[in-house]
Structure formats: structure tokens, C-alpha cells
PDB file with one MODEL, atoms N, CA, C and O in Angstrom:
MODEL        1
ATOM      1  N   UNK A   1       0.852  -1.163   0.000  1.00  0.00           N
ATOM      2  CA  UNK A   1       0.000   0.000   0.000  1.00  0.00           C
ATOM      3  C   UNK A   1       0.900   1.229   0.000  1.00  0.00           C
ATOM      4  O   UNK A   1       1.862   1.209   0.769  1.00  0.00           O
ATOM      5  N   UNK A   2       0.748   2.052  -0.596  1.00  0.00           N
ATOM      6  CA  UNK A   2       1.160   3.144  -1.114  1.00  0.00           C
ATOM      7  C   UNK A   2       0.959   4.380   0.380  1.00  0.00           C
ATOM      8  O   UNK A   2       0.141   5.283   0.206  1.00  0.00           O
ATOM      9  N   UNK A   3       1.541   4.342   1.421  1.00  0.00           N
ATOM     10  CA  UNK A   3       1.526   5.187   2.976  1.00  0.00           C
ATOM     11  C   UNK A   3       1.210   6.639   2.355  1.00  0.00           C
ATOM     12  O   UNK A   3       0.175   7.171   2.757  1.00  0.00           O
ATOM     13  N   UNK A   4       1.853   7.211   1.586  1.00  0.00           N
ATOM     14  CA  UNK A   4       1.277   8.469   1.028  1.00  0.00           C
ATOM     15  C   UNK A   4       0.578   8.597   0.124  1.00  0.00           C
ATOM     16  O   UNK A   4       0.952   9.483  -0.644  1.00  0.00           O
ATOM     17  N   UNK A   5      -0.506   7.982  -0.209  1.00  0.00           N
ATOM     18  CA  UNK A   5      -1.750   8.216  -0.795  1.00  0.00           C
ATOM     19  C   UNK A   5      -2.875   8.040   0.524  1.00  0.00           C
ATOM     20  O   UNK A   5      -3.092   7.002   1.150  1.00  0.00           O
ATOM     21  N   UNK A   6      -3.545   9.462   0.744  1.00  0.00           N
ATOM     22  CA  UNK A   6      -4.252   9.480   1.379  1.00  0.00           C
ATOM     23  C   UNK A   6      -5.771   8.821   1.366  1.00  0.00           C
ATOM     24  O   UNK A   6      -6.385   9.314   0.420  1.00  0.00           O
ATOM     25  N   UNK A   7      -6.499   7.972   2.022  1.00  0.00           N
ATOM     26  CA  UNK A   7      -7.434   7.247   1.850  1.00  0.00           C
ATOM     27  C   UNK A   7      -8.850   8.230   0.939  1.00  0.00           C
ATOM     28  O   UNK A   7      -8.841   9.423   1.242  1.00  0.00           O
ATOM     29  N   UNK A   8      -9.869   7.850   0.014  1.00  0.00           N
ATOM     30  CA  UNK A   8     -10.694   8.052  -0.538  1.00  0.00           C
ATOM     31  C   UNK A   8     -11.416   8.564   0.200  1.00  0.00           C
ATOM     32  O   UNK A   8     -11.174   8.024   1.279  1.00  0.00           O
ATOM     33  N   UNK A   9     -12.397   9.486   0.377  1.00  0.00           N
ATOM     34  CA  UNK A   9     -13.574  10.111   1.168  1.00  0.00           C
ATOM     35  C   UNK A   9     -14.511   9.154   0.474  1.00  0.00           C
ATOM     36  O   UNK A   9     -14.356   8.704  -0.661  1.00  0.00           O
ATOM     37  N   UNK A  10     -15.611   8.876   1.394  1.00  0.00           N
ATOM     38  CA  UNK A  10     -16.882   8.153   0.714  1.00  0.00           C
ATOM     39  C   UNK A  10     -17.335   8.400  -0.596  1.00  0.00           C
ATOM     40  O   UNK A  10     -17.431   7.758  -1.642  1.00  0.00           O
ATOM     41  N   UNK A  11     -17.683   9.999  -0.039  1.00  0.00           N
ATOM     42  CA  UNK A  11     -18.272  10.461  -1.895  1.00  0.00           C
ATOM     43  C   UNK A  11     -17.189  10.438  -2.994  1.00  0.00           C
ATOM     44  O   UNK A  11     -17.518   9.816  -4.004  1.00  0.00           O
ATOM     45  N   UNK A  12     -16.177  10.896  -2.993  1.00  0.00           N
ATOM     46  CA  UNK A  12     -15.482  10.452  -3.849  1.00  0.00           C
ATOM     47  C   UNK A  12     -15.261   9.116  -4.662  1.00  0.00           C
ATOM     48  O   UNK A  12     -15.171   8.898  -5.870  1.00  0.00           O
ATOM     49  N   UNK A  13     -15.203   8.225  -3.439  1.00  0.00           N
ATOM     50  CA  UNK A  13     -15.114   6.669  -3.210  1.00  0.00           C
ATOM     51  C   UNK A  13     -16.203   6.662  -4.559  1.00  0.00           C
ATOM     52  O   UNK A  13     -15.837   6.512  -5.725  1.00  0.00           O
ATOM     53  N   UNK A  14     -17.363   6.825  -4.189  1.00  0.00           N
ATOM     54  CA  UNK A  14     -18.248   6.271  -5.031  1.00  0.00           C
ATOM     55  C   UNK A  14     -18.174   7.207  -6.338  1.00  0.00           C
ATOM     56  O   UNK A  14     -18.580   6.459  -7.228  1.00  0.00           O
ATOM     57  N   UNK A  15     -17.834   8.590  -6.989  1.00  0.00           N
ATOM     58  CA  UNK A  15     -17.973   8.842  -7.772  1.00  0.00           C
ATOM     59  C   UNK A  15     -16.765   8.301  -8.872  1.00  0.00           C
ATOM     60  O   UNK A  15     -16.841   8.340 -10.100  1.00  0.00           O
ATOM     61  N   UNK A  16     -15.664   7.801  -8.063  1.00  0.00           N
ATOM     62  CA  UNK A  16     -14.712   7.667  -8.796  1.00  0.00           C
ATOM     63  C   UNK A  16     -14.449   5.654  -8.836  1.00  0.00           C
ATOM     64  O   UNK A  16     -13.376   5.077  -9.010  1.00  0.00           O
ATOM     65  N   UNK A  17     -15.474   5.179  -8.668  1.00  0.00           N
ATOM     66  CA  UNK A  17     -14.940   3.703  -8.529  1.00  0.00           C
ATOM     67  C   UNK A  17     -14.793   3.062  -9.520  1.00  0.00           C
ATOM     68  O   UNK A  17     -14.982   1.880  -9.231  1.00  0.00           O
ATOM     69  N   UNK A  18     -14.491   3.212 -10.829  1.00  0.00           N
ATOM     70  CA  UNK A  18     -13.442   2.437 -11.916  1.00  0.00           C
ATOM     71  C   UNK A  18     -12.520   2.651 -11.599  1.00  0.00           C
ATOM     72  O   UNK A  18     -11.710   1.764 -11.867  1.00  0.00           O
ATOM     73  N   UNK A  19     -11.917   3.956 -10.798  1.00  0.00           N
ATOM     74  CA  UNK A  19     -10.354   4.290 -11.055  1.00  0.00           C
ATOM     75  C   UNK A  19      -9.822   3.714  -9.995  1.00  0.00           C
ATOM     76  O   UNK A  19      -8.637   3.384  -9.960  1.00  0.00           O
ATOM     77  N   UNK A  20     -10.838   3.495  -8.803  1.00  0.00           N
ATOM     78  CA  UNK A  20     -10.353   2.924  -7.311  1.00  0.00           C
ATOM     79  C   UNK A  20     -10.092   1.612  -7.828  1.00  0.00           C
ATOM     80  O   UNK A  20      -8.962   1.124  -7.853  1.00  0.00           O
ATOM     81  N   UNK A  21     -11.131   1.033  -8.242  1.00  0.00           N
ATOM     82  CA  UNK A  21     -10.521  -0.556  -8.846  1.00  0.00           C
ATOM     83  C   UNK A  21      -9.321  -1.044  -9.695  1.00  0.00           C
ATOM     84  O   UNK A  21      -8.704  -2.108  -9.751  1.00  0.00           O
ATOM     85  N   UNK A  22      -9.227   0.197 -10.363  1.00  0.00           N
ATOM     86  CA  UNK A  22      -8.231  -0.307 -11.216  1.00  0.00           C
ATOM     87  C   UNK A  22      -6.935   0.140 -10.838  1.00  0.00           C
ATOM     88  O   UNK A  22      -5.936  -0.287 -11.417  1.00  0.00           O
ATOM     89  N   UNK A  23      -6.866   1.027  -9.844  1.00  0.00           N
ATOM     90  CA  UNK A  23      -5.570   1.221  -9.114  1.00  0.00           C
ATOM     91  C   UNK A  23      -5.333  -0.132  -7.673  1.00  0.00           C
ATOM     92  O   UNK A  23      -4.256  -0.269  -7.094  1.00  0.00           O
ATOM     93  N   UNK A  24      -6.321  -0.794  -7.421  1.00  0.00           N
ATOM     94  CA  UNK A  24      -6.537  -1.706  -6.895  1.00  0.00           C
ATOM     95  C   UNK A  24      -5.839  -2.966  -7.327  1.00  0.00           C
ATOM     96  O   UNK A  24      -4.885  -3.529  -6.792  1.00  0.00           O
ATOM     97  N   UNK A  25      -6.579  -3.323  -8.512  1.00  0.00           N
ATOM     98  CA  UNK A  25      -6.069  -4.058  -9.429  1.00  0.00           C
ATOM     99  C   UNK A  25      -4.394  -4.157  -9.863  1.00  0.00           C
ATOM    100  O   UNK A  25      -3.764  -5.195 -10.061  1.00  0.00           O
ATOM    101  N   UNK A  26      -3.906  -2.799  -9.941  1.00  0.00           N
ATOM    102  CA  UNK A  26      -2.651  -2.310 -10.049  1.00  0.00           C
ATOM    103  C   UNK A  26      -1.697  -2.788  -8.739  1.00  0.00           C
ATOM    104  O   UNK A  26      -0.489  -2.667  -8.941  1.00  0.00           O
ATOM    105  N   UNK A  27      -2.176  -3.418  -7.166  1.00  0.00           N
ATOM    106  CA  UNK A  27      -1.870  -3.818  -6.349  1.00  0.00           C
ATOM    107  C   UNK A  27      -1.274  -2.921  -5.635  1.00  0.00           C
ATOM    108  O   UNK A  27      -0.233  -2.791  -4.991  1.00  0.00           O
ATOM    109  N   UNK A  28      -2.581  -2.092  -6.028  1.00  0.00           N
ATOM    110  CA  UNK A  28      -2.453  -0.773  -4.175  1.00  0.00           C
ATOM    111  C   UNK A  28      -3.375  -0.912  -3.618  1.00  0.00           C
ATOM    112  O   UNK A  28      -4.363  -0.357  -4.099  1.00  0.00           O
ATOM    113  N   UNK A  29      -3.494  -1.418  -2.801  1.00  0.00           N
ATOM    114  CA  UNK A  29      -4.943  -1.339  -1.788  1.00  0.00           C
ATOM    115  C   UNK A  29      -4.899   0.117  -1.637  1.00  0.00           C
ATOM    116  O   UNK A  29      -3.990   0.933  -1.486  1.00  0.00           O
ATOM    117  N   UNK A  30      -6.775   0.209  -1.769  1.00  0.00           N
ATOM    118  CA  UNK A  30      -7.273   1.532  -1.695  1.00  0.00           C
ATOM    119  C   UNK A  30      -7.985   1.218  -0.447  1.00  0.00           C
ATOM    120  O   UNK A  30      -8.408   0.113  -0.108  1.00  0.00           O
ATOM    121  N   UNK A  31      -8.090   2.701   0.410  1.00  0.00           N
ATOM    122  CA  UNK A  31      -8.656   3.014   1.527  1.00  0.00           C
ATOM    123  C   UNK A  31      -9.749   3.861   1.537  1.00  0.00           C
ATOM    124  O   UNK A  31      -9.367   5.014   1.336  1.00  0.00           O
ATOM    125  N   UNK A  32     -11.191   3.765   1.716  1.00  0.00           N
ATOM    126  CA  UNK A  32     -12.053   4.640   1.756  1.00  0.00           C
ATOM    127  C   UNK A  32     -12.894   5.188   3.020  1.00  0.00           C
ATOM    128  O   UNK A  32     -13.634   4.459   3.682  1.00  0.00           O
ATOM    129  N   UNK A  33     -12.784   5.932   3.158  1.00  0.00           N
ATOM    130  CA  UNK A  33     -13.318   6.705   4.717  1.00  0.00           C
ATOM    131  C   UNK A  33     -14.649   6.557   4.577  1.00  0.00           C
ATOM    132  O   UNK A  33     -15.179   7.286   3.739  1.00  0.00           O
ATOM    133  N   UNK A  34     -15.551   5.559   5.373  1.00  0.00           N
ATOM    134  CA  UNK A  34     -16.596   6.404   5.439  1.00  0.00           C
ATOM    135  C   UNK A  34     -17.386   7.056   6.381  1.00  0.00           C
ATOM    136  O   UNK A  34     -17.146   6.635   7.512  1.00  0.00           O
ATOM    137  N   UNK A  35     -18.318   8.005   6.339  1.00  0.00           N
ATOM    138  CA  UNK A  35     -19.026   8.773   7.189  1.00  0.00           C
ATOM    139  C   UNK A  35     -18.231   8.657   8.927  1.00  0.00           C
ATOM    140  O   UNK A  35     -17.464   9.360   9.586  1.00  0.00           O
ATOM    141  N   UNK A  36     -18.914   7.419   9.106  1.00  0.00           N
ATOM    142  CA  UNK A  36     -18.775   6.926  10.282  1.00  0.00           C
ATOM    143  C   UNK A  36     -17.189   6.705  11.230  1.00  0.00           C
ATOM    144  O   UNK A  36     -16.929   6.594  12.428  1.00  0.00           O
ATOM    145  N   UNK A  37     -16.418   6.715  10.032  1.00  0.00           N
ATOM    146  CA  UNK A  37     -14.763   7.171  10.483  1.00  0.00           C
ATOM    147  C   UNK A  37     -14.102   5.986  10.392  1.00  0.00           C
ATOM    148  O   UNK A  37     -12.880   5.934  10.534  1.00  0.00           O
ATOM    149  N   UNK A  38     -15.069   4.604  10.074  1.00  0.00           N
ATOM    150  CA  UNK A  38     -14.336   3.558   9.977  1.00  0.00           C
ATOM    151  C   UNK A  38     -14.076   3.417   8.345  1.00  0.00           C
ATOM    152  O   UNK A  38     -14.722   4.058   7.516  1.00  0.00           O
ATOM    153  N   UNK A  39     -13.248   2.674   8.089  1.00  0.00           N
ATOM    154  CA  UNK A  39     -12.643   2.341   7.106  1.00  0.00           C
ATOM    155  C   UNK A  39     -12.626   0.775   5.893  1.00  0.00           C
ATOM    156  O   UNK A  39     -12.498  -0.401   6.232  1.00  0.00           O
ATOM    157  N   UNK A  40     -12.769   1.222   4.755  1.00  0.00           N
ATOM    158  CA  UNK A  40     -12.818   0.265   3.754  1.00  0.00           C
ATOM    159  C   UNK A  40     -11.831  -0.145   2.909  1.00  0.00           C
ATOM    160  O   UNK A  40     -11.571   0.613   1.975  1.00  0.00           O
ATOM    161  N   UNK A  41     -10.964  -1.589   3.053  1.00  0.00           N
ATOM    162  CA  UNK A  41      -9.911  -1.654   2.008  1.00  0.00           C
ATOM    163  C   UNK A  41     -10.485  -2.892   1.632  1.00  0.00           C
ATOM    164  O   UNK A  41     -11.001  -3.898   2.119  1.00  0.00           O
ATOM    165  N   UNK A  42     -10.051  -2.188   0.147  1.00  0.00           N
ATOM    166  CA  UNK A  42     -10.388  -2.947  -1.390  1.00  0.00           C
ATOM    167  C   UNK A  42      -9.346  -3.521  -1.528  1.00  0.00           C
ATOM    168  O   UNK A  42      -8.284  -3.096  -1.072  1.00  0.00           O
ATOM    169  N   UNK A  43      -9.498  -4.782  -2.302  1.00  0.00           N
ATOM    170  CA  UNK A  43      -7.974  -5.334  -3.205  1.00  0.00           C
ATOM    171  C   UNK A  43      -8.939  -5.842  -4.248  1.00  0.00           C
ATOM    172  O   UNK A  43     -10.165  -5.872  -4.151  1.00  0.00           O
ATOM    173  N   UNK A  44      -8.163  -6.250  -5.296  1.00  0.00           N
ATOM    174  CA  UNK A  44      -8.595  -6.331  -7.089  1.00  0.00           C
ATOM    175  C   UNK A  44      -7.529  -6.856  -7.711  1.00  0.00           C
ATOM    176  O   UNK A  44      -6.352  -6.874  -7.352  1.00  0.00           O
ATOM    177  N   UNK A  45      -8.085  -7.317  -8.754  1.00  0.00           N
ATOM    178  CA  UNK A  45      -7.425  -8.365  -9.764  1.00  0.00           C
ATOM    179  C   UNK A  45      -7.910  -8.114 -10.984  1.00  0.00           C
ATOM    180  O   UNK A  45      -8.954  -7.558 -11.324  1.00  0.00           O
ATOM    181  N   UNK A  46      -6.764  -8.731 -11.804  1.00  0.00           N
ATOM    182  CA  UNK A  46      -7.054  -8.281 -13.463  1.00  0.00           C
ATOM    183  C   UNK A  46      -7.331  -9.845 -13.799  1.00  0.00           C
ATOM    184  O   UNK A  46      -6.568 -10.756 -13.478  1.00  0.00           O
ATOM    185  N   UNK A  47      -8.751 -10.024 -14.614  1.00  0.00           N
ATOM    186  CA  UNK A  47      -8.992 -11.239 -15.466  1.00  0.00           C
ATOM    187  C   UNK A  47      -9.302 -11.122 -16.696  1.00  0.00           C
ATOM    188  O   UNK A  47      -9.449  -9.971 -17.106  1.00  0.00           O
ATOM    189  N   UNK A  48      -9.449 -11.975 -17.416  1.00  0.00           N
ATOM    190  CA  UNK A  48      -9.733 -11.710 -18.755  1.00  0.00           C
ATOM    191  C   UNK A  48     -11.080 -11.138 -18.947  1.00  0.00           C
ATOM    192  O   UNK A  48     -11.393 -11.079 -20.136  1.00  0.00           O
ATOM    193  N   UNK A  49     -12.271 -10.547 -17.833  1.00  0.00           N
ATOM    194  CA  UNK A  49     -13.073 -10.271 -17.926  1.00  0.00           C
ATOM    195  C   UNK A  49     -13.133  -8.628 -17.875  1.00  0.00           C
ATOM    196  O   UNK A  49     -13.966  -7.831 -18.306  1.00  0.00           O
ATOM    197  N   UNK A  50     -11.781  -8.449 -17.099  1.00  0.00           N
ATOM    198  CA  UNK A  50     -11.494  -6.985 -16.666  1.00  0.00           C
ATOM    199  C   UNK A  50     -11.326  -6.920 -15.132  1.00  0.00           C
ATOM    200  O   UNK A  50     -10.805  -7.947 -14.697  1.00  0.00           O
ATOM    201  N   UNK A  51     -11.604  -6.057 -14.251  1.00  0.00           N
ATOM    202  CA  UNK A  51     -11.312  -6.135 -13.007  1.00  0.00           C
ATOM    203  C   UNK A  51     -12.312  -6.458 -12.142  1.00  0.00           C
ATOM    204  O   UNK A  51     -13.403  -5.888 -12.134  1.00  0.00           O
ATOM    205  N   UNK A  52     -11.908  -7.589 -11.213  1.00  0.00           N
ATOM    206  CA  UNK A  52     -12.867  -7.950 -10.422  1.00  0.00           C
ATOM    207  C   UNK A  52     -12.361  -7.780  -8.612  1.00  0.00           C
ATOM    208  O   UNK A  52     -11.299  -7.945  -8.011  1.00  0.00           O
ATOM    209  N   UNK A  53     -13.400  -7.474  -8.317  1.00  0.00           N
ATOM    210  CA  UNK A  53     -13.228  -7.440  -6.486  1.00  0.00           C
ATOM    211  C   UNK A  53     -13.132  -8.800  -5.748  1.00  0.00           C
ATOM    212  O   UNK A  53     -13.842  -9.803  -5.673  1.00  0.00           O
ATOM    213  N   UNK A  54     -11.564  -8.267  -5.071  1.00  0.00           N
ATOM    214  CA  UNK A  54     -10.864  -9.497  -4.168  1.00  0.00           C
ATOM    215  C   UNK A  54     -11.693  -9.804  -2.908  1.00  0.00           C
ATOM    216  O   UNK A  54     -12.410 -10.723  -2.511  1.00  0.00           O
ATOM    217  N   UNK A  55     -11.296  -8.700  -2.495  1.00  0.00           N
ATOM    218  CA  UNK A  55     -11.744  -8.395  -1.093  1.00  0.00           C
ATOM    219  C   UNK A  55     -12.399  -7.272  -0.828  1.00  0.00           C
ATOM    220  O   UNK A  55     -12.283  -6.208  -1.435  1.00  0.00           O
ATOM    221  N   UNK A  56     -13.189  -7.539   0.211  1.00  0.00           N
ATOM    222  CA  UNK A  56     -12.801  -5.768   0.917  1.00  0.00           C
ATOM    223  C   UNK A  56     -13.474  -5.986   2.413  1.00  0.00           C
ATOM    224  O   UNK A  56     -14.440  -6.604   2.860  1.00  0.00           O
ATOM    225  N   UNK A  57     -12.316  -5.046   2.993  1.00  0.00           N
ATOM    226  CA  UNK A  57     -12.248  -5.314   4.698  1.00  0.00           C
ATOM    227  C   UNK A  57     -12.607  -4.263   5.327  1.00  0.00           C
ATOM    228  O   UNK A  57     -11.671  -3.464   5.317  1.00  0.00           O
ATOM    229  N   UNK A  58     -13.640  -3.804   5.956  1.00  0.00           N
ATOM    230  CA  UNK A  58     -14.556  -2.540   6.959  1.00  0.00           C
ATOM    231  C   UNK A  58     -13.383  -2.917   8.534  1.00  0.00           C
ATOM    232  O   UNK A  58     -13.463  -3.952   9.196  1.00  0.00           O
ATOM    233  N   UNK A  59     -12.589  -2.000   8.746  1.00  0.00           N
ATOM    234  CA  UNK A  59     -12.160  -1.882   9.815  1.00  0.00           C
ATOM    235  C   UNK A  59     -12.890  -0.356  10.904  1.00  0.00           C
ATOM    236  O   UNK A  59     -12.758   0.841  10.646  1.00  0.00           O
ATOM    237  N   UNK A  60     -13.516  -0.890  11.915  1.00  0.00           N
ATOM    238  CA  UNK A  60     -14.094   0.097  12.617  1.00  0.00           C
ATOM    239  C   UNK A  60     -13.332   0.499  13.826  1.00  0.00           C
ATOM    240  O   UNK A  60     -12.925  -0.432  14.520  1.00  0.00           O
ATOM    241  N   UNK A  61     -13.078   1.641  14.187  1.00  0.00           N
ATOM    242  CA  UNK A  61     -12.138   2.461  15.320  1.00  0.00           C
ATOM    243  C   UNK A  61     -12.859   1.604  16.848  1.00  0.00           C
ATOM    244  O   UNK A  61     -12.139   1.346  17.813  1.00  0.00           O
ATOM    245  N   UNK A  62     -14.898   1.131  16.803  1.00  0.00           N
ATOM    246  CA  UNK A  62     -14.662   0.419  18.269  1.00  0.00           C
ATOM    247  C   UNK A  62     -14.807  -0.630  18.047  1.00  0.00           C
ATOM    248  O   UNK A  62     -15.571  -1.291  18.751  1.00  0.00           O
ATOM    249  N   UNK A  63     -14.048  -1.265  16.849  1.00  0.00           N
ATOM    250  CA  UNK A  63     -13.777  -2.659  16.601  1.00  0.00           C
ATOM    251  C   UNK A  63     -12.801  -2.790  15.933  1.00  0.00           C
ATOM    252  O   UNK A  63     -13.077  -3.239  14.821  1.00  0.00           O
ATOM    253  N   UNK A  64     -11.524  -2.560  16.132  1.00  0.00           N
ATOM    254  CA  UNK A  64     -10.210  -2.388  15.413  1.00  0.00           C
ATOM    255  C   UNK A  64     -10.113  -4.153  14.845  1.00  0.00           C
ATOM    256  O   UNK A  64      -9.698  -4.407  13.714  1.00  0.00           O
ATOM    257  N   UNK A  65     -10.453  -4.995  15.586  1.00  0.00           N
ATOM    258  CA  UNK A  65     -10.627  -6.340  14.755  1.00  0.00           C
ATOM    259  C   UNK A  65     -11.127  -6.068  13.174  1.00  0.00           C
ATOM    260  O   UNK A  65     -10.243  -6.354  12.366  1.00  0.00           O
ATOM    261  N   UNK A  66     -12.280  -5.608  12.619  1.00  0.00           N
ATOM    262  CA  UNK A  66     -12.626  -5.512  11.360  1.00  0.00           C
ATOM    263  C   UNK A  66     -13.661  -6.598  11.405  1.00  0.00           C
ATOM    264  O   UNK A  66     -13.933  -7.446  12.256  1.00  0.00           O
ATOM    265  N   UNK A  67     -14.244  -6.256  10.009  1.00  0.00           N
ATOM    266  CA  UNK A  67     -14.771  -7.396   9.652  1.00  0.00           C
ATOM    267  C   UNK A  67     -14.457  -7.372   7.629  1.00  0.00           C
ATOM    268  O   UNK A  67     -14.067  -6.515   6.836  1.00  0.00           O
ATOM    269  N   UNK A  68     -14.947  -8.978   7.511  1.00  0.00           N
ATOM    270  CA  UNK A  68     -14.644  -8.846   6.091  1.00  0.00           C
ATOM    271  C   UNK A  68     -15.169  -9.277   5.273  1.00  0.00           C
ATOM    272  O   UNK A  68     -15.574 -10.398   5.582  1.00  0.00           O
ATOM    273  N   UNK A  69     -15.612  -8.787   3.563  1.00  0.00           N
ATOM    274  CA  UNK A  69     -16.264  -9.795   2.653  1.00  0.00           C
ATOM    275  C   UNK A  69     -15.745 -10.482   1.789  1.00  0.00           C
ATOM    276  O   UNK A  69     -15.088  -9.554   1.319  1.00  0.00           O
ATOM    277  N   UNK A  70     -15.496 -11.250   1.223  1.00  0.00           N
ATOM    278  CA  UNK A  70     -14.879 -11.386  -0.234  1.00  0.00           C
ATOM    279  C   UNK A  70     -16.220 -12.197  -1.281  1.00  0.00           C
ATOM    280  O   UNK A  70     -17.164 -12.961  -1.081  1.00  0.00           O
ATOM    281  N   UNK A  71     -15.599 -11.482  -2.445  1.00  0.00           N
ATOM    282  CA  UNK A  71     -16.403 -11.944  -3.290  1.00  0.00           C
ATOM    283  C   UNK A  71     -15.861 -12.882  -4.224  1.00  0.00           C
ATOM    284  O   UNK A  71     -14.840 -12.784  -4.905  1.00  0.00           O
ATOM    285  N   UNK A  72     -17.138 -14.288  -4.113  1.00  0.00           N
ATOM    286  CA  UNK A  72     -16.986 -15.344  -4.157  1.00  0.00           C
ATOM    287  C   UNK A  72     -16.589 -15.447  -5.618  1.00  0.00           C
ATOM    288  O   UNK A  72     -16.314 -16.543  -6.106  1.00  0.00           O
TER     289      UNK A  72
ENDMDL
END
């Protein structure tokens, strides 16, 4: 992960999510803030379909454990 790239704001997050994926894909985990102050990291992969979602892990400040999805 790239320490000086500052994490995505929500709205951004969502207006800009081809470019989050595909810098994802590129094997930078992206970080997105949302509202609530906890946090979203993405990871991504390149297939012959184009880019698909690895992971992505919601880490919350009163649950520093996280939780996580991946898509199947």
C-alpha cells in the first residue's frame, strides 16, 4: 500500500470507482473513509473479464478487529 496516498472520502469513493478498482487491481490497496470514520480496504485483480473485487475489509475504530467480505 502506497503510505502516502491518502485514503478516498466516501463520496469520492463512489464517484470515482473504476479508477479505485483499477488502481486496486494495479496492487495498491485503496482506503475509503466512510461517514462513520471507519474504514474500507479494497484489493482487485485483473482477469480476462477486466477487473474484479478481491476483497474488501470494513475496519471500525470500536472494533479495530474488522470485519470482512470477499467476493466469491
Amino acid at each position: 500500500m502506497n503510505p502516502s496516498r491518502a485514503p478516498w472520502p466516501y463520496a469520492a469513493a463512489q464517484e470515482h470507482l473504476s479508477e479505485l478498482l483499477e488502481r486496486a487491481a494495479d496492487g495498491e490497496p485503496q482506503r475509503i473513509v466512510q461517514p462513520d470514520g471507519s474504514v474500507i480496504v479494497v484489493l482487485a485483480t485483473r482477469t480476462s473479464q477486466g477487473v474484479k473485487l478481491v476483497r474488501s475489509t470494513t475496519v471500525s475504530l470500536a472494533h479495530p478487529t474488522g470485519s470482512s467480505e470477499a467476493d466469491e
